[in-house]
N, C-alpha and C positions, 0 to 999 in steps of 0.2 A: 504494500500500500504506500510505501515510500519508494517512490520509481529508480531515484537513483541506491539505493538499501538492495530494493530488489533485484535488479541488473549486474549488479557487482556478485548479489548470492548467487545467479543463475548462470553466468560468468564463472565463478570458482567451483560449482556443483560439480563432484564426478560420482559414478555407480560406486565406485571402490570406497568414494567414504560416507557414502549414505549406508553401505553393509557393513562398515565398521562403527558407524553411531550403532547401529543394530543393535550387535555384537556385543556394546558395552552396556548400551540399556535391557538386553537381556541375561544379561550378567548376573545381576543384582538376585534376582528371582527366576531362574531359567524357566521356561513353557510357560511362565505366569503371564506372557500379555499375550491375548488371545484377540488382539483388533490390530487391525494394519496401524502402522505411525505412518504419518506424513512425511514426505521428504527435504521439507523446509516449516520452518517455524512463521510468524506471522508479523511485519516489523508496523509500526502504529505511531502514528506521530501525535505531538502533543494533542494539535487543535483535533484530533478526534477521539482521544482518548477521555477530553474533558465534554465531549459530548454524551460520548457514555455516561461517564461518572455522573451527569446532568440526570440523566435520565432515571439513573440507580435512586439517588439524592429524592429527586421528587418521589420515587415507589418507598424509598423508607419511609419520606413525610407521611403517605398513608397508612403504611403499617404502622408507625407510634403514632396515630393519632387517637386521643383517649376511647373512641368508640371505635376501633377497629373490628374488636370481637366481635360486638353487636353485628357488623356490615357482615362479617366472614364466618356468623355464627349457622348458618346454612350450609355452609363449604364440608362439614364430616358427613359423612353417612352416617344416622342414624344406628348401625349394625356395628359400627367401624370407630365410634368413640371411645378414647383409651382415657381411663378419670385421671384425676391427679394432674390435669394441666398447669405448666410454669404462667409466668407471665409473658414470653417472647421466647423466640426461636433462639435457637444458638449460631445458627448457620442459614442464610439464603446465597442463593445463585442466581441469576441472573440472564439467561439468553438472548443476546443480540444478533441477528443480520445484519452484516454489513449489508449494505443497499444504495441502488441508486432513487433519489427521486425524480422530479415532474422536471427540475431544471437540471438535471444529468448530473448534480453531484452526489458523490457518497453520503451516508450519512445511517448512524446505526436505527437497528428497529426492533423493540424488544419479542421474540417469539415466544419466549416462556420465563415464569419464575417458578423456583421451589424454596420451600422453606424445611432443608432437606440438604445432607451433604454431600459432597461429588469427590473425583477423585483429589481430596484434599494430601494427601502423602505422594502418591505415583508425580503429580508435578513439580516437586520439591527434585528427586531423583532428574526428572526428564530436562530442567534448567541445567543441571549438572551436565549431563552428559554429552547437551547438546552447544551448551558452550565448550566442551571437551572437542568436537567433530568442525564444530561452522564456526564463521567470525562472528560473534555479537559485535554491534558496534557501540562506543564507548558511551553511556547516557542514556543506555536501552535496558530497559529491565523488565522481565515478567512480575514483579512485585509492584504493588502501589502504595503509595503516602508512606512512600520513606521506611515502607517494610525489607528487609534482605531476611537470609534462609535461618540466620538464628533467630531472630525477633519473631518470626512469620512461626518456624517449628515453637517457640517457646508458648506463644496464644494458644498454638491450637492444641498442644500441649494441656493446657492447663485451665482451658476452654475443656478438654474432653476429661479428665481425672477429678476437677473439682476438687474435690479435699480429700479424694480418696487415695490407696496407694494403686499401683498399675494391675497390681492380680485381681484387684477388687471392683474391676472398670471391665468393662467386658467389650467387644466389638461385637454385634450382634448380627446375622444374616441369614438365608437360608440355603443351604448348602453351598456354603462359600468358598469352598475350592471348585465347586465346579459353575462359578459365578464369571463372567465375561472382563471383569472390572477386580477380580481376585489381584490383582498386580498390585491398588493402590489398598487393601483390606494386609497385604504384608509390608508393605513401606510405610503405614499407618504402625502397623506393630510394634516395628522397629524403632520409629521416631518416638513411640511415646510410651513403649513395652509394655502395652495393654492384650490380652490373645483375643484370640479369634475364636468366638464362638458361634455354634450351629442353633438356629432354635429347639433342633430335636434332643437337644444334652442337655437340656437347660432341665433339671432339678425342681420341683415346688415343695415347697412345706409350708402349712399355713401359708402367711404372705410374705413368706423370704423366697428366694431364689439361690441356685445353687449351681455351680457346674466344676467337674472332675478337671484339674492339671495334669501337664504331661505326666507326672510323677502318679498319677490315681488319685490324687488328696482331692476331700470334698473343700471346694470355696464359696461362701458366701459374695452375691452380687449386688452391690452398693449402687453403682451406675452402670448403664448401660447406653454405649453409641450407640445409638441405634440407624443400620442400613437394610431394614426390612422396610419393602415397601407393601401395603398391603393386595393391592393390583397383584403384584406377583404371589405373594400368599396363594390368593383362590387359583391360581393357575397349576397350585402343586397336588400331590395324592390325597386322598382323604385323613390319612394318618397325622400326615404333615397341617393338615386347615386344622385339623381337631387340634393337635398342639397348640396351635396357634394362637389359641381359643385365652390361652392363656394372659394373651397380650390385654388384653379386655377386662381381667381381673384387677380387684383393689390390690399392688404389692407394695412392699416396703421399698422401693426401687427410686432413683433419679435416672432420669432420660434427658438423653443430649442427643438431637432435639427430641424433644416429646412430641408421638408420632400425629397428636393430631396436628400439627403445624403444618407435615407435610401434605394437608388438605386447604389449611388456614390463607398460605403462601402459595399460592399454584393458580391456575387458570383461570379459576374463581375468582382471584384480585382483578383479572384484567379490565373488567368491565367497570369499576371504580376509578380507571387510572385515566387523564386528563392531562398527556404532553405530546408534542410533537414527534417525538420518536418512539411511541408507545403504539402501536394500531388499534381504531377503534374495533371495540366489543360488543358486546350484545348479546346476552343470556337469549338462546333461542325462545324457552318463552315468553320473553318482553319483547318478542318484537314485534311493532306495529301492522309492518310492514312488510314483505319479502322485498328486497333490493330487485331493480330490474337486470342489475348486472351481476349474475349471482359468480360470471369467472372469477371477479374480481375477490371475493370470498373465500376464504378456507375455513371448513366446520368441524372443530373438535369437540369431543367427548370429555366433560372434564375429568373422568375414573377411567384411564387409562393406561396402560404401562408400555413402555419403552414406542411411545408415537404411536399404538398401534389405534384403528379405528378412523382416524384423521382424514377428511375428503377435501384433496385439493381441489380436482375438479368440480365444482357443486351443480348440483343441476336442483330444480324444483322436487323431481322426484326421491333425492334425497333426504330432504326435506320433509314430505310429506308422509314416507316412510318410520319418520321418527315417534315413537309413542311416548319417551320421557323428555321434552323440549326443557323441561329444569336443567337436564343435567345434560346439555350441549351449549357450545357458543359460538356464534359467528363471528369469526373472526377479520377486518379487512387485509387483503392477500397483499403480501410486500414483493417488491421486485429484489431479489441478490442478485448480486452485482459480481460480474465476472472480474473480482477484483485483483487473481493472483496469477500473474503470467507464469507459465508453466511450458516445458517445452514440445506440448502438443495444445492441448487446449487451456482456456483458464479455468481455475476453479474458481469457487463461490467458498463464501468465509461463513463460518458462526461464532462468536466470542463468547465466552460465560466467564462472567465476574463472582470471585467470593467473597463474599461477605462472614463476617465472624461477630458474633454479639457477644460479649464478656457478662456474664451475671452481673447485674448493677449497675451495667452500662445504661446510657439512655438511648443511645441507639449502636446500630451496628456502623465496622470500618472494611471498605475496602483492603482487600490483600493480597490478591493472587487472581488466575486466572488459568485459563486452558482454549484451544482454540481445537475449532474441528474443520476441516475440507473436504469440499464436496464439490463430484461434478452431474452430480443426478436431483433430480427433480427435488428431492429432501437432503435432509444431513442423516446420514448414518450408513452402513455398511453392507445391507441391503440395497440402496441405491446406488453404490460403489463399485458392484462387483466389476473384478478386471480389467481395473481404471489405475494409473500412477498418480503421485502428487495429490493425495487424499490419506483423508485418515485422522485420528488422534497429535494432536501438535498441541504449541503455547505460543502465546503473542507474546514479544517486545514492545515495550512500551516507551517510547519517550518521555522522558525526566525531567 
């Protein structure tokens, strides 16, 4: 996105050291990443970087504002409410399209938020190794507000253990070695030597919770990260939802974040949101209207996992097909922006910003980031297939 940044990378690029970044970032945790990496990183200059953050800034306003709850008090399912809610999330993200608008310039567009965390560990490792392979240039950072990798590990650190010690903090998921995203659940590990736990190990006694160490010792669970989403829940065995069940219980437990956020903070905010690089929303049953230009549209479900269900194309008939209009939105369709020359075609950018709340904060900060490339109709790896210059990446940011 910095043409002369760009040119110089594409210039110095060869295959031998795009297989030796590889080689180093699979090093760490061998077979653990199971999604293509990109073969360049994403370079961002200031004046668009402070657009973003513009954008970030206005969605926090609404989420601290004193009636938030109230607004996003519809956003849980009913079925799906976990008691014991904190006061705020610990963690939101952020999804941006770069994009072009009506006057041809760039300018980001927010696709999605979660109030819910991403790979926060694996891009700590992936800034490493990819300043080990490529040139970063000097005043570019994948960090923001003056965060570097010890201050950024130290938050999130201590953002996820709370007052507890690291055995007594759990990483919580469901079958997590054989999870897509296992790469940044053992860099989390690492950085903060919290384990990795399965929800089928997880112990109950009255309303403690419990699960075995390498060594067999039973341990009590004071907190737990939680990276269960529930979408994915119902898609598992019967054996696995019935455990489940458990999540729904009164326990003695702290949750980071407490999982109904990850409803509070999501798709359901969009229609709330009131800035220029937000797209406008519309809870399909509020709307007055059908648009006459329904292209222009894309209709999400807001209880879905990993994109699925999403109709780019809209037609009437989809539309009319739908029998719970609560729980869809119409979203207005952005144009991405074939932003990253590449040496066949360009690709299309998506940036996700993280955000980290500190207990006691008033609101949440900017920290980090991850960038994904695509050259298929969506972002992800399904739209990818045997495509280069796509994949799993992180932006540079001008300082």
């Amino acid at each position: 996105m910095v043409p002369s940044i760009r040119q110089a990378f594409n210039q110095q690029f060869t295959t031998e050291q795009y297989k030796a970044y590889l080689e180093e970032l699979n090093s760490k945790f061998p077979g653990a990443i199971e999604f293509r990496v990109a073969e360049t990183p994403v370079f961002v200059d200031r004046d668009f970087k402070e657009k973003i953050l513009s954008a970030c800034e206005h969605i926090v306003d609404v989420i601290t504002q004193f009636n938030f709850k109230t607004l996003s008090s519809h956003a849980i399912p009913a079925d799906l409410r976990v008691p014991n809610e904190n006061d705020h999330t610990h963690f939101i993200a952020f999804d941006f399209g770069v994009c072009v608008n009506e006057d041809g310039e760039y300018e980001p567009q927010l696709i999605e938020m979660q109030g819910f965390p991403t790979l926060f560990g694996y891009q700590v490792w992936q800034d490493e190794v990819t300043r080990n392979h490529f040139q970063v240039p000097k005043g570019y950072s994948t960090y923001l507000n003056g965060f570097d990798r010890d201050r950024y590990l130290s938050l999130l650190k201590e953002i996820i253990l709370g007052k507890h010690q690291p055995e007594n903090v759990i990483l919580l998921e469901l079958l997590p070695h054989q999870q897509k995203t296992k790469i940044d659940f053992y860099c989390t590990s690492e950085y903060t030597g919290i384990p990795i736990v399965c929800l089928t190990e997880l112990q109950k006694e009255g309303n403690q919770l419990f699960y075995r160490n390498a060594a067999g010792k039973k341990i009590r669970v004071h907190r737990i990260y939680n990276r269960i989403i529930f979408d994915d829940l119902q898609q598992q065995s019967e054996d696995i939802r019935e455990k489940g069940k458990l999540m729904l219980e009164e326990l003695d437990v702290e949750w980071v974040p407490h999982p109904n956020w990850f409803y509070r903070i999501s798709k359901y905010t969009l229609p709330f949101i009131d800035h220029p690089y937000v797209p406008k929303t519309v809870f399909l049953s509020e709307l007055d209207e059908v648009p006459k230009h329904l292209d222009q549209y894309v209709l999400k479900p807001l209880f879905s996992f990993a994109g699925q269900g999403v109709v780019i194309d809209v037609t009437q008939a989809d539309i009319d097909k739908i029998t719970d209009p609560e729980n869809w939105i119409l979203q207005k369709k952005v144009q991405y922006a074939d932003v990253i020359d590449t040496p066949d075609t360009p690709a299309k950018v998506e940036l996700r910003i993280f955000y980290f709340w500190k207990e006691g904060e008033s609101r949440p900060i900017a920290t980090n980031n991850l960038a994904r490339l695509s050259k298929g109709k969506m972002i992800g790896v399904r739209y990818n297939k045997d495509k280069e210059w796509v994949g799993g990446s992180l932006a540079y940011f001008e300082e």
